[in-house]
N, C-alpha and C positions, 0 to 999 in steps of 0.2 A: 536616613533611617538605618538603625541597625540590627540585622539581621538574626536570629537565634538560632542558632549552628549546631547542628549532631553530627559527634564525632563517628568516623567510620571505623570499621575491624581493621583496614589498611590505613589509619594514621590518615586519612582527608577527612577533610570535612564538607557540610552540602548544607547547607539552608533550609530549614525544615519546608518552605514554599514549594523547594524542590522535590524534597522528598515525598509533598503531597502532589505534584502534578505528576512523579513517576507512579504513584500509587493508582491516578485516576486515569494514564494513561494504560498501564496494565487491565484494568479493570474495559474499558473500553475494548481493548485490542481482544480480551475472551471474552467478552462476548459477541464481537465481530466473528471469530470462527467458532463459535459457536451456532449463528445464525447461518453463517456461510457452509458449514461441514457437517451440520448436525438436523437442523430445523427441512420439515419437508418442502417441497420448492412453492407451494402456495402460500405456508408459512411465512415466507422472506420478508416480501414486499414489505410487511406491517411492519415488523421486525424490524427492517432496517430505515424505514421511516420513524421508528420510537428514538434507534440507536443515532438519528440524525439529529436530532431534537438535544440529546447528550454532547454530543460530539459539538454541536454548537454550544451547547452552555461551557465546556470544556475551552475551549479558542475563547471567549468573553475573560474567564476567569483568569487566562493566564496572557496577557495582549503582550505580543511583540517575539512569544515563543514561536518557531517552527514546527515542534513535535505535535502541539494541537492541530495546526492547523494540516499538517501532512496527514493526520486521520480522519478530520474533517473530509477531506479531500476522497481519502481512502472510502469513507465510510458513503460518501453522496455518492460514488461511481459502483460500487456494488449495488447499491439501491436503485442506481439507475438500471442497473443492469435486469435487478429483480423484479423492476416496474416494466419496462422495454417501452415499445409504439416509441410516439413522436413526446409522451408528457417524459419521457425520460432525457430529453436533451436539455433540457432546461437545468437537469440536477447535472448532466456532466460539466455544463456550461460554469456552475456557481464548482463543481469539483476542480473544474482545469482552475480556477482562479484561485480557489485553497491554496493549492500547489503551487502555482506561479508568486502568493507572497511567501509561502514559506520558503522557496527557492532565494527572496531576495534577505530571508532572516538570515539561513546560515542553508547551504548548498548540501553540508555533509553530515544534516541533521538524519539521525535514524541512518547513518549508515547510506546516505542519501537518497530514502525514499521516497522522497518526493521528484525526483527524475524516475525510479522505476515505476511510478505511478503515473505521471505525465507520461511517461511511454509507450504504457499498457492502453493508456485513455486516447492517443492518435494515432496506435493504431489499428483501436475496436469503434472508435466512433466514425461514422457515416463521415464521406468529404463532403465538399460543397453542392451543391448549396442547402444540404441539412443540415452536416453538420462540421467542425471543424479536421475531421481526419487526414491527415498530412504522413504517408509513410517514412520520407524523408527524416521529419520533425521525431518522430517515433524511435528509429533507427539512433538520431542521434541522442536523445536522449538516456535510450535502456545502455549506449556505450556508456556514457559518464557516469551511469548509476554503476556498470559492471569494472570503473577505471576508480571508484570506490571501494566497491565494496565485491572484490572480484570470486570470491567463495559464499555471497550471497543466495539464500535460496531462491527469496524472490529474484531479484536480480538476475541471476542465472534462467528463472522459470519463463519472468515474462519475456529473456532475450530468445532463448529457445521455441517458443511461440509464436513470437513474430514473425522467423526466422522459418517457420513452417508456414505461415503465412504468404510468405515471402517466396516459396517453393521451393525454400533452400534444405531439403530434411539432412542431407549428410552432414551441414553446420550444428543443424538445429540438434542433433542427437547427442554434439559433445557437450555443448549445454545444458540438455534435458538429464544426460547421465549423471552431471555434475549437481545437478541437484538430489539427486537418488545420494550421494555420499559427501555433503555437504553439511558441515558441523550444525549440533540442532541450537535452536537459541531459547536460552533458560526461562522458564514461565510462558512458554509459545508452542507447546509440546504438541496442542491439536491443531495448531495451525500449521506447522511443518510437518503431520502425517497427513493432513488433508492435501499440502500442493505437493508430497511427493506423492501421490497415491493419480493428482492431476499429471502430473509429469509420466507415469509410470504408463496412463491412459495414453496419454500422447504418443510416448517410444513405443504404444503396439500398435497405433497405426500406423506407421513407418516401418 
C-alpha cells in the first residue's frame, strides 16, 4: 500500500496516518492536563473514565504503535488514581500492561515514557499481596527513562519523588530543582506548569 505523504517545512516527509495519530495524540494528552490540573478533584473520576474510553479507541485505530498505547497506560493510572479503594487496581493492572507492550514496540517512544510511567505505577501501587509494587522494579525503571531522556520533566519529576519516598530528600531535591528549569515541551504548556508547580510543592516540604 502506498502511502500519501506531506511534505514538511524541513524537507521530511510523514504519512498523513502519522500526521493524524500526532494530531489525536495531542488532542488526548490536553485534555489529560486539563482533567489532571484544571477540573475539581470530584470532577476527575468521570473525566478520566470518559478520557479512558478515547484513549482506548486511540490504541485500536493505530495497532502496533507505542505512543497510544503509552497514554492508554498514562491515562488508566491517573484514573486509578482519581477512583482510589481496591476498584482502582484493576485499572493499574490493564495500565502496567499498556506500558509493558508499548515498551516491547519501541523502548524510546515519547522520549521513553512508558518506563517513566512504569516507574511512577511500582512505586505508588500497594505490594503484595494487593497489589504489584516493587521499589526495586520502580527505581530501575525511572533510571532508563532518566538514561533517555535526562532533562525530562516528567522523568526528572517522577525520579525526584520516588527518591522522597525513598528518604532520600538531598537526591531528590537535584531532581526536583531540575524540573523547575527544564526545557518546556511545545503544545504541553499546562501540563508542564501543573508538574512544576508539583515539584515546586515538593521542594517546600524538604
Amino acid at each position: 500500500m502506498k502511502w500519501i505523504v506531506m511534505v514538511l517545512a524541513g524537507g521530511m516527509a510523514m504519512p498523513l496516518w502519522a500526521q493524524d495519530m500526532r494530531a489525536e495524540l495531542a488532542q488526548i494528552q490536553q485534555r489529560w492536563a486539563q482533567i489532571q490540573y484544571q477540573l475539581p478533584e470530584d470532577d476527575k473520576e468521570k473525566a478520566f473514565e470518559a478520557l479512558a474510553k478515547e484513549a482506548e479507541t486511540f490504541v485500536a485505530d493505530y495497532p502496533g504503535r507505542a505512543e497510544p498505547l503509552i497514554w492508554q497506560g498514562i491515562v488508566l493510572s491517573t484514573y486509578a488514581g482519581a477512583k482510589g479503594g481496591l476498584g482502582a487496581l484493576g485499572l493499574v493492572k490493564e495500565a502496567r500492561a499498556s506500558l509493558e507492550a508499548a515498551l516491547e514496540i519501541d523502548p524510546e517512544a515519547l522520549d521513553g515514557s512508558a518506563y517513566t510511567s512504569l516507574g511512577s505505577l511500582y512505586y505508588q501501587v500497594p505490594g503484595w499481596p494487593l497489589g504489584f509494587g516493587d521499589d526495586s522494579k520502580a527505581r530501575s525503571y525511572l533510571q532508563k527513562a532518566l538514561a533517555i531522556n535526562p532533562d525530562g520533566i516528567d522523568a526528572n519529576y517522577f525520579f525526584g519523588d520516588f527518591l522522597l519516598d525513598q528518604d532520600e530528600p538531598e537526591r531528590a531535591r537535584v531532581y526536583l530543582e531540575k524540573v523547575l528549569s527544564a526545557p518546556g515541551r511545545p503544545g504541553r504548556e499546562l501540563a508542564d506548569d501543573g508538574r512544576r508547580r508539583e515539584a515546586t510543592q515538593l521542594l517546600g516540604q524538604r
